[in-house]
N, C-alpha and C positions, 0 to 999 in steps of 0.2 A: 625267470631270473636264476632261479637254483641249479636249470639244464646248463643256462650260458655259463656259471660260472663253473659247472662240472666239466664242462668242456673243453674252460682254459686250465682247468687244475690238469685236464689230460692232457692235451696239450703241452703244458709245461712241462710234467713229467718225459714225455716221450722225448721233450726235445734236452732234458737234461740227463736220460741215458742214450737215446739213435744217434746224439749228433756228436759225442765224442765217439762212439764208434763208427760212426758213415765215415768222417776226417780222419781216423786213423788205417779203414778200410781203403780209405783211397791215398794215404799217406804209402802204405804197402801196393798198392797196386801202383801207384807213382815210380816207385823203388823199381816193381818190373821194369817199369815203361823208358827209367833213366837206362835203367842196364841194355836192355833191347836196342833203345834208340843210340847208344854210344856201340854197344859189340854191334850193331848193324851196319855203323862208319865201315867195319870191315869184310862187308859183301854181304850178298845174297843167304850166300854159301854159312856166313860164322853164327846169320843170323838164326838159321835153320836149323845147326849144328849146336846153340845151345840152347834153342827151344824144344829141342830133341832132348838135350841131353837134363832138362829140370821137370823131367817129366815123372823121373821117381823122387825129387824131390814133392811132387805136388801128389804124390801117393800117399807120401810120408806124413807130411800136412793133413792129408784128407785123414789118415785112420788117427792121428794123434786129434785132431778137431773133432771127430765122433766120439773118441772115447769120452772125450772134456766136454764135450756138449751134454751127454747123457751124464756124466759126474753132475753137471750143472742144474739138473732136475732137481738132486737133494740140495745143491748150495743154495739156489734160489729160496728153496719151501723152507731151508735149516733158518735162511735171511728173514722169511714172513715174522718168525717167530723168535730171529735173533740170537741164534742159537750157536753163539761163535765158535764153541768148542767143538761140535761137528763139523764145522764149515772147512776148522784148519783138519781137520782127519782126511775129508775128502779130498781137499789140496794135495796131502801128502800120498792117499795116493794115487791120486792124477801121475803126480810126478813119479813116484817109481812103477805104477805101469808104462807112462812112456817113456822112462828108459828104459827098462826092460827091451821093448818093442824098436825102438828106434837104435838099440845096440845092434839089433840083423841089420836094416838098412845102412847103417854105418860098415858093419864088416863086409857084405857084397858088393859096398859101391867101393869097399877099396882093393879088395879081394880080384873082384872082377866087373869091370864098369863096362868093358865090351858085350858082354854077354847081354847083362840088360838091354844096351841099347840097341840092339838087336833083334828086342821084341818089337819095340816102335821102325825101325825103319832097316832098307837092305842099302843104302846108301854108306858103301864103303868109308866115306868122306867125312860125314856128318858121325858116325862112330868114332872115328878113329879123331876128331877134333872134339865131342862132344866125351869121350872119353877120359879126354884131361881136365874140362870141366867137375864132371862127375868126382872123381880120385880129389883135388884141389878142394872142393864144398867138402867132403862128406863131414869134417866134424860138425857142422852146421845140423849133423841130422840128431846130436846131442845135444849139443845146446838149445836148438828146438824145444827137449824131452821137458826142459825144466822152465822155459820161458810161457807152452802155450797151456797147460795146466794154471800156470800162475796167473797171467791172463785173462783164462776165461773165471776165475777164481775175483780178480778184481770188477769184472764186469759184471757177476753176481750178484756182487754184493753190491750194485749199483758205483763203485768206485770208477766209473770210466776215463777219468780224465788220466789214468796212471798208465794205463797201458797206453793212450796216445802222445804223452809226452815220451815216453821209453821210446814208443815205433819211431815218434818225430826225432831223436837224437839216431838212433841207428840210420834211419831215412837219409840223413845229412853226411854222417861218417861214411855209409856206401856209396852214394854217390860223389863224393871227395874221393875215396881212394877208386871208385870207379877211372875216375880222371885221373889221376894220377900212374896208376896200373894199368889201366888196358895201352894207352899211348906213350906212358915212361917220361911222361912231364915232368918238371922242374928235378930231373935226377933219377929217377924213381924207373927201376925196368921196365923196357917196353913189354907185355907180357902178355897182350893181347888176350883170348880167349880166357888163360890162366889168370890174369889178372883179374877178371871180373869172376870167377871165383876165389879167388883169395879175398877180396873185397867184401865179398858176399858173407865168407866165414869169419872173418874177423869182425864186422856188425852184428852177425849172430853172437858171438863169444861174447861181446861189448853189452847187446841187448838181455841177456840171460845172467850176467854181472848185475847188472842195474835189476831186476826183476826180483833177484836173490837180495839186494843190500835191502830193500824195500821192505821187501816181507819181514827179513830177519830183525830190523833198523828198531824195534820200540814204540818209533813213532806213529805206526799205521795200527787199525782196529785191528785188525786180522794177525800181526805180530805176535812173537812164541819163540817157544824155545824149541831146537827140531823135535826133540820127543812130542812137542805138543801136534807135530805133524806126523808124524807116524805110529801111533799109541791105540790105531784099532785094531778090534778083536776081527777073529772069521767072521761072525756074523754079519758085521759091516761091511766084511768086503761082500760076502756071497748079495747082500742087497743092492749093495751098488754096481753091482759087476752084473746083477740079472736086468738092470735097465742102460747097462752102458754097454754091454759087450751087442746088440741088438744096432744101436748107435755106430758103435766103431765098426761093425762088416757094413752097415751101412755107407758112411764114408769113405771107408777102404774100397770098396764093389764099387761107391760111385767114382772117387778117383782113378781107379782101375777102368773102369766103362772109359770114363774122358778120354785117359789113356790110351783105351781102342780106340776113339775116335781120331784120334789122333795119330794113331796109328794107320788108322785108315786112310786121312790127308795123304799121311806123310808118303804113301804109293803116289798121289798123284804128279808126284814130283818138287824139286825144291822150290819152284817158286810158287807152286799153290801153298806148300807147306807154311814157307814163309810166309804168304801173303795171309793165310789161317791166325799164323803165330801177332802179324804187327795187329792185326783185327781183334783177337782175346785180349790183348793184349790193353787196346783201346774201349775194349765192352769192359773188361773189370774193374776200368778205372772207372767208370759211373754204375755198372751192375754191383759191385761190390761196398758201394757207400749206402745204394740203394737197399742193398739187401741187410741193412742194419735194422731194419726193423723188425726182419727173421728173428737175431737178436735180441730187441726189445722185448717180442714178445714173448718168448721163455723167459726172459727175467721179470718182468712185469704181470706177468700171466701165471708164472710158476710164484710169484709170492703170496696171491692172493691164493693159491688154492693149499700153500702149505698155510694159511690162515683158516683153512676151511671153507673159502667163500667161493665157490662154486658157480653162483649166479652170479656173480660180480666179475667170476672169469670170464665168465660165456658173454657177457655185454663188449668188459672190456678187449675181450680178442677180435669181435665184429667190427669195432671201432680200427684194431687194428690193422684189419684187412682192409676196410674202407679205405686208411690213408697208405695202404702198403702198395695196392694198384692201380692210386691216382701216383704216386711218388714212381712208380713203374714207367709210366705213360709219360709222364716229364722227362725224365732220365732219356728212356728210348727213343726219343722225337730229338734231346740233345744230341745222344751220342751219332744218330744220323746228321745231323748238321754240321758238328763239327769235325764229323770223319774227313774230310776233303783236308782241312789244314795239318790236322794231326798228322795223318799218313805223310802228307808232306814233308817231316820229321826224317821219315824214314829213307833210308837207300837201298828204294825199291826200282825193279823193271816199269815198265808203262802196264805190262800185263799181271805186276805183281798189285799192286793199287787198286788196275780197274776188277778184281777178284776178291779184293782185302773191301775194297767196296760194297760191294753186292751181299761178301757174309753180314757184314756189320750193318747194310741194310734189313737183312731179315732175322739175325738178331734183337734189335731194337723195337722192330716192331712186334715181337713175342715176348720181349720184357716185362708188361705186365702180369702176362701168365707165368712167367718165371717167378714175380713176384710172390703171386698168388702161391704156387708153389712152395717157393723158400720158406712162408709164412709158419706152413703147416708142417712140414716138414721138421723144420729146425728150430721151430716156436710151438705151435699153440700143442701139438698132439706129443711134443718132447716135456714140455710145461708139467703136462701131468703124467708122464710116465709113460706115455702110449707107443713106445720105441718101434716095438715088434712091429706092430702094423707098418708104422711109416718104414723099416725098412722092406718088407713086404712090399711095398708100393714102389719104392724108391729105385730098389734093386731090381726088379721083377720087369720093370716096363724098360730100365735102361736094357740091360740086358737080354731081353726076348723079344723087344722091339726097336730101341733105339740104334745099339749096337750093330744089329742083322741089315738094317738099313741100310748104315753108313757104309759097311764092306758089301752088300749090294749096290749100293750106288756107284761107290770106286772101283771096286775090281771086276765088275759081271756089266755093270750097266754103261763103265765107262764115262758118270757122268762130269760136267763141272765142279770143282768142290763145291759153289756156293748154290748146285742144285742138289749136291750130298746135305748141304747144311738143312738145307729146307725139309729133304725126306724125312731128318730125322726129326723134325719139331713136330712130328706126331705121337711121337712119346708122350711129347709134355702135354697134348689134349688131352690123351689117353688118362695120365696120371693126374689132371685137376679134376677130371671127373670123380674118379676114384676118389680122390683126397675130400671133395667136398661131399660126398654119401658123408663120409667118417666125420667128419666134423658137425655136420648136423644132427646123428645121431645122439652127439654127447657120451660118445663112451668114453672118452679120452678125459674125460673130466676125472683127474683123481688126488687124493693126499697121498703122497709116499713117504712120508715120514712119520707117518705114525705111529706111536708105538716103537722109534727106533732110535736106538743108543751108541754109539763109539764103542764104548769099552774104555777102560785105562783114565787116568787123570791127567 
């Protein structure tokens, strides 16, 4: 009686922090999927061209997501124990390390957006279209700075439902001026390519408005006056910065690797690339809701161990795992089924489809080890502080084996994209192996908040 009812207390919990972030994960991956399938109405060619061109936007993402995941180690432990006045120090500086950070991406992409896109692809076309993308977003790579600190800040502290209503109202304004902007509906410039970047920027500004009234507003626990955000000493930062900076090359390397990969696609020409882009495009919309339990479990994982509870970590993360790669297995058996209508969507070749196919089949069926993955990665070994390794892992197998692959399979081996997709899912055996030695040994079990102070009032 006392297991069954342990079991709905987790249960309950899990589903009262996974499932406002799974819905706002797939709220954003939604967001892609409108943008794609509307700049798609206008070829092959536009679709490629800004799937090309949001590729330093998803660099930008990844390293600002690491640094706020690894902040998130202390929010969550400062949460175990309630400790609001640290929680707003590490908020504040989430946010001025990424702007900090996110001011370069901002000055290169406006500086020079050709140059970048020129890592990813030699396609004349796709640069010089993907280009005005590029220059049109880039404030988007500021408002970012101050939105995904806040974010991972409320999802911390288990407040999830704040960041899914903020995504849901952005979600809705971009997609509105999507339609209205790319086709010049009811008045409005036709503006094509530009238009779904300017869309794009003005939901950022809109969502980073709302993020900021929030915090500042009174009414929320975590509410202050800015000094109560910014008011730590060195020694605060040198601690949060020896478990975040470990987190954020993480990110950064992994965004960057994708980035190869995709760079690697994009050799085999426009409509593999395309057909690459409608297929990610359609995995993140169930990979990315999925993968909220990554999420859960650094917040649920990481409060009990700033409680001191240790064995109560180690039970509760096993549970997590259990439901992390059965929720894997469902997702990936979906997104195969309903790939046929989705694509449908899109304004693809016959040969663009039957490729966007085959990824999103072998995709789907490695989801659950993705899961597996994500788990430990961005959950249970970040929970307790265990940065260094998982980027060690993370970084190590994309890059010396992932990476090597994909520009062996494309350029030497000449193969299909979707038997480049396949070479490379030997990374991911490679790195569950690893991941699961580490997590059995328990070294990853730690408090990092001990012993540790802000500074200031």
């Amino acid at each position: 009686m006392n297991r069954l009812r342990a079991d709905k207390d987790f249960y309950r919990t899990l589903a009262a922090v996974a499932l406002p972030i799974a819905l706002q994960s797939l709220i954003s991956s939604s967001l892609t999927l409108v943008d794609n399938l509307m700049v798609g109405q206008l070829g092959e060619s536009a679709l490629g061209s800004v799937g090309l061109a949001i590729q330093i936007f998803h660099v930008q993402w990844m390293v600002l997501f690491g640094f706020c995941t690894g902040c998130s180690t202390f929010t969550t432990q400062f949460w175990g124990v309630r400790d609001l006045r640290n929680i707003r120090k590490v908020a504040g500086l989430g946010m001025t390390t990424c702007l900090a950070v996110s001011t370069v991406f901002f000055l290169v992409s406006v500086a020079a957006p050709g140059f970048v896109l020129r890592i990813f692809t030699d396609i004349p076309e796709a640069v010089e279209a993907g280009s005005l993308y590029v220059r049109m977003a880039a404030p988007s790579f500021l408002f970012l700075a101050v939105t995904q600190p806040l974010s991972a800040t409320f999802r911390a502290t288990q407040q999830t439902k704040i960041p899914l209503y903020v995504s849901s109202f952005a979600f809705g304004l971009n997609t509105l001026l999507n339609y209205l902007l790319i086709f010049g509906h009811f008045g409005f410039p036709d503006m094509g390519i530009s238009g779904a970047a300017l869309a794009t920027m003005i939901s950022r500004m809109v969502e980073c408005g709302l993020m900021l009234s929030i915090i500042l507003s009174r009414k929320n626990i975590l509410s202050g006056k800015l000094k109560d955000f910014f008011s730590f000493n060195l020694n605060f930062v040198r601690r949060v910065f020896r478990n975040a900076m470990p987190t954020t090359v993480n990110e950064g390397l992994w965004g960057a690797a994708d980035a190869a990969y995709n760079a690697a696609y994009g050799r085999l020409g426009i409509t593999a690339y395309a057909a690459v882009q409608a297929s990610s495009t359609i995995m993140n919309l169930f990979a990315y809701a999925a993968f909220s339990i990554g999420d859960a479990s650094l917040i649920l994982v990481g409060e009990r161990l700033g409680r001191g509870d240790k064995e109560g970590a180690m039970i509760l993360s096993g549970k997590l795992i259990r439901v992390g790669i059965t929720v894997g297995a469902v997702f990936g058996v979906l997104m195969i089924l309903l790939s046929g209508p989705i694509l449908g969507l899109f304004e693809l070749s016959a040969q663009g489809i039957f490729l966007a196919k085959r990824v999103i089949l072998i995709k789907g069926l490695f989801l659950p080890l993705s899961m597996y993955i994500v788990i430990h990665i961005t959950g249970t070994l970040r929970s307790g502080g265990d940065t260094k390794f998982a980027m060690f892992c993370e970084v190590g197998t994309m890059w010396f084996i992932g990476v090597p692959l994909a520009f062996l399979g494309a350029l030497y081996l000449n193969l299909q994209v979707y038997t480049v997709v396949l070479l490379v899912q030997a990374e991911s055996i490679i790195k569950s192996l690893i991941l699961q030695k580490r997590y059995r040994s328990g070294k990853w079990l730690k408090n990092m908040i001990q012993g540790m102070d802000g500074g200031g009032e």
